[in-house]
N, C-alpha and C positions, 0 to 999 in steps of 0.2 A: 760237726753237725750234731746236735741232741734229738738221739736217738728216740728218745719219749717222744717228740712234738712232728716223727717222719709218719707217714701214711704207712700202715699196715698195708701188704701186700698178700698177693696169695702165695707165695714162695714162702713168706712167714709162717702163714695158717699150714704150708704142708712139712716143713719142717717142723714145728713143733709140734704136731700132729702124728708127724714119723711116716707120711704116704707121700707118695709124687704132688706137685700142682695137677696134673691130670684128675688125680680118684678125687682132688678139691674140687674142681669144674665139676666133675660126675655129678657131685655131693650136690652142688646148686643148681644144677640143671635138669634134673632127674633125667637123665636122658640116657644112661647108662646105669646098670644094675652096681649098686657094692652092699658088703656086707653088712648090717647092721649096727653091730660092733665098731666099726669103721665109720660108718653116717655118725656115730653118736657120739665117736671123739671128734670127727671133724668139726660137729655141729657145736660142742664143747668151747674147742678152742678157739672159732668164729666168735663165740658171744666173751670167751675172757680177754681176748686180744682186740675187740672191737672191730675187726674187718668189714668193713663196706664194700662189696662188689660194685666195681666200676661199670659203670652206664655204659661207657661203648665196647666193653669186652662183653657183655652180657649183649648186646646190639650183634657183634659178630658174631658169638654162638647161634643166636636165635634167629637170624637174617633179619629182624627187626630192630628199627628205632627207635621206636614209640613216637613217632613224632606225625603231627599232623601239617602240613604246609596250608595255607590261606593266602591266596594272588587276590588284589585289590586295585580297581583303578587309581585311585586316589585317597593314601590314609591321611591324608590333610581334612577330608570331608569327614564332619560328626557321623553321616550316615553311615560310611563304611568301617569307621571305630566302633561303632555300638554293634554292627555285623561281627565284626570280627571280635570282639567280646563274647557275643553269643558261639560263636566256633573254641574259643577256646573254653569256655565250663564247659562243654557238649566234651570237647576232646577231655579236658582235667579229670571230668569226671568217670571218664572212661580207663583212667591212667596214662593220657600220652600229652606231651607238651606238644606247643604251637612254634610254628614257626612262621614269619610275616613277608610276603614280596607287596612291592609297590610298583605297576607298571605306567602311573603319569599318563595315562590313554595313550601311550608310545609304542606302536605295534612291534617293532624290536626289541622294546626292554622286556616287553612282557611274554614275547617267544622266548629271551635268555632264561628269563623266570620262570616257565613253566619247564622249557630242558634243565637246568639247575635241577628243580624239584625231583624233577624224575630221574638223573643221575645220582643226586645224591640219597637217590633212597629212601624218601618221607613214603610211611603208608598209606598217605590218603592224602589226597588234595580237595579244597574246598576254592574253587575256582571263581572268582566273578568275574566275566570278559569287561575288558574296555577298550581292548582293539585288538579282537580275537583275529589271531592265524587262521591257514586255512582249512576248511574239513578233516582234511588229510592229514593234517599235523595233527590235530586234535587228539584222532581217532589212533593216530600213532600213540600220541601219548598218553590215551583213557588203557590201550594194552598193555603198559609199561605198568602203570600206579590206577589203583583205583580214584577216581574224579568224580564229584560232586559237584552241580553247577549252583551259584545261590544268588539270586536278586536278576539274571540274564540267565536266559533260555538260550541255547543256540538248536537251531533246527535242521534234524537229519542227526545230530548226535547224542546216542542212546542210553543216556546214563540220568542216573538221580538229579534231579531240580529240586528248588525252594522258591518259590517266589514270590511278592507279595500282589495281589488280584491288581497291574497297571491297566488294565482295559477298565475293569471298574472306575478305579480312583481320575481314568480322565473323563466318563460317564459320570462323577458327580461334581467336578470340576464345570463341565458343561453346563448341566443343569444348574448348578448355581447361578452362575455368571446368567444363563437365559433368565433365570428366574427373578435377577434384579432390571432386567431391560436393558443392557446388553444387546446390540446387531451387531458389533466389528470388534476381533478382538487381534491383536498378534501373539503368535503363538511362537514362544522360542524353542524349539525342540535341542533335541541331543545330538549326540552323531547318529547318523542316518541309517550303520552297520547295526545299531544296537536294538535287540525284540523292544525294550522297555520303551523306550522312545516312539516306534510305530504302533505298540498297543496302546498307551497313554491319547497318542494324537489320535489314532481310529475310536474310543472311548469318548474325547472328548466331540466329533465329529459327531456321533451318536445325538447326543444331546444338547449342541448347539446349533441354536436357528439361524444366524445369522452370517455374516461373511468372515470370512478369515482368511489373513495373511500370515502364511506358514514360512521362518526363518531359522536353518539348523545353524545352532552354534558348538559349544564344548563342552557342557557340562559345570562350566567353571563360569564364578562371579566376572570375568572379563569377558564371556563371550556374552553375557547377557545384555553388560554395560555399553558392548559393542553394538548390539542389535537394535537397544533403539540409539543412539546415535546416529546410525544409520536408518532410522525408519522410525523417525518421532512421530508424536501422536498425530501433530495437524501437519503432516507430509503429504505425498501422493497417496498413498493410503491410509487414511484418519482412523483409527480408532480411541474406544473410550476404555476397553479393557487389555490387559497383560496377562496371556497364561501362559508361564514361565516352567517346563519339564523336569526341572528338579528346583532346589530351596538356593541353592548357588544361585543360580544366572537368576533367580527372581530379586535375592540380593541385588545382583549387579544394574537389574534394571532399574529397583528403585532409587540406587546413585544416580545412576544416569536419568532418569527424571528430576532428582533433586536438583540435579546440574543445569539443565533444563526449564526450572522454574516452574516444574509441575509438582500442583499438592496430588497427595495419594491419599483417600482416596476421590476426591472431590472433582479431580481431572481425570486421574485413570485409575483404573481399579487392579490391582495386580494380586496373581495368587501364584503356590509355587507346589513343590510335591515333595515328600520325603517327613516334612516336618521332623529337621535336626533342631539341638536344642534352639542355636541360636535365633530361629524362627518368632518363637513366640516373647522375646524380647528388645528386638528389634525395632525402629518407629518408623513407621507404626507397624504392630504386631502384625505376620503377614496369615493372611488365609492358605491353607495348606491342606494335603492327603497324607493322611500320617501313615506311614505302610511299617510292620512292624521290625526293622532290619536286626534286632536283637534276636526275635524268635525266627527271623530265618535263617540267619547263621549258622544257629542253635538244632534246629531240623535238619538243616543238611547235612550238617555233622554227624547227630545221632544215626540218623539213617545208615550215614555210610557206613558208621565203627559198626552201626550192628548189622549188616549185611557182612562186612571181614571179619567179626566176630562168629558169626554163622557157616561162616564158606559159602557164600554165594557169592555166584559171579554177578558182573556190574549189572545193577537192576535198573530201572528205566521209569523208577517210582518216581512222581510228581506230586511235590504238596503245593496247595495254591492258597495263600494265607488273606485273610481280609483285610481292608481298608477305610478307614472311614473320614469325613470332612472336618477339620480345623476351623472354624467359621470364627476371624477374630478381627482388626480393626484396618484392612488392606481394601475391602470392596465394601463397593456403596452403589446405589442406585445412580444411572450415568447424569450429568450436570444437563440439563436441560438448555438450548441454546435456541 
């Protein structure tokens, strides 16, 4: 083996050095006193031999990893990529890398994922539920690791949120759709367990006059495609508009209209929420609530590093971020019959 092109080691650095690996470790850990004299050859012979102290031995002296974990229902969604984007500059810039779970809104995978996290010792989690455990487990494992929730609330447990205003964003959702003459709309919501979904629909309830057929599906372009399918426009309950819970299932429904030989918007009007990129490219461009999932990432993150940067225990801080209307080529005033 060619000795030139092996990783320096600290057995190297304390040998040529002439002290133990121990008064080495001292020397970069300041955690223990040595001589001056001593730091100064150590620190000598670190910069002529090149030594790079290994990430996970400095990890086991210090009980830290640097590492941030981020649980995500779905990183197939643009929405929850551009979140977790915002979580790792927040972490980078703090000095700690990321690490990614995908729980598929699969309430098993995402229990494995969040015990994972907390066994193996990330200092921080940055949680989005998609098919949260229960209180109990939570609260067991916000004791274990500090936990930040970002884009879902859960309610009764006491830690940092991010989230972007879903009560609003279905209160302009409503209003729009009333404001073009609009009386019946179907509403696709999410799963049932999630805040985001019951604030969005009570928002839009707010400000919509007219009747509405409420159907939960999944969050995903198939459950939207599903829905109307199952509940076309001139079925037992006709409507003329589509408001679709997230930018996926409003996807799916405008397939499933295409399939169906309905124009958008001139038959039905459909709008969706999130505004991920693919939204505004789409045909036709859909109307959406852009919520901003970069900077909430981004927040919940800072939060947390600088609460364990501080020593404070879990804080119960809430940030509630704006939202505003996408108004593009998806709704139209209803076809007159």
């Amino acid at each position: 083996m060619d000795r030139s092109r092996r990783r320096v080691s600290i057995i190297d650095v304390a040998t040529a050095a002439g002290v133990s690996p121990t008064t080495v470790s001292h020397v970069l850990s300041g955690k223990r006193p040595v001589s001056q004299d001593t730091e100064r050859r150590v620190r000598a012979t670190i910069e002529t031999l090149g030594y790079v102290p290994s990430h996970a031995a400095q990890s086991l002296r210090s009980g830290s990893m640097q590492t941030v974990g981020v649980l995500v229902p779905d990183i197939t969604n643009n929405f929850f990529a551009q979140l977790i984007a915002g979580v790792e500059d927040a972490a980078s810039e703090a000095g700690f890398t990321t690490i990614v779970g995908n729980s598929r809104f699969e309430a098993e995978r995402e229990l494995r994922h969040l015990n994972m996290m907390a066994q193996r010792g990330v200092d921080a989690l940055v949680y989005v539920a998609g098919a949260p455990p229960s209180l109990r487990i939570l609260r067991e494992i916000s004791e274990r690791i500090p936990i930040a929730l970002a884009d879902e609330e859960i309610e009764s447990l006491s830690v940092t949120t991010a989230v972007a205003d879903h009560r609003k964003g279905g209160r302009l959702l409503g209003r729009h759709l009333s404001g073009l003459g609009h009386m019946s709309v179907l509403v696709i919501s999410g799963p049932p367990a999630l805040t985001s979904c019951r604030e969005r629909l009570r928002g839009f309830r707010e400000t919509f006059d007219g009747a509405l057929h409420v159907v939960d599906a999944d969050f995903l372009e198939g459950g939207g495609f599903a829905a109307v399918e199952d509940h076309p426009p001139d079925g037992d309950q006709p409507y003329t508009a589509i408001c679709a819970l997230n930018d996926l299932m409003a996807m799916g429904a405008l397939a499933a209209l295409r399939s169906l030989a309905y124009d958008v918007p001139e038959d039905v009007s459909v709008v969706g929420f999130d505004d991920i990129a693919a939204s505004a490219v789409i045909d036709p461009p859909l109307t959406t609530v852009h919520q901003p999932a970069y900077e909430v990432g981004k927040t919940a993150t800072k939060q947390l590093l600088q609460d364990i940067k501080q020593g404070r225990s879990q804080r119960t801080t809430r940030h509630v971020l704006d939202v505003t209307l996408r108004v593009r080529h998806s709704t139209a005033r209803p076809r007159l019959k």
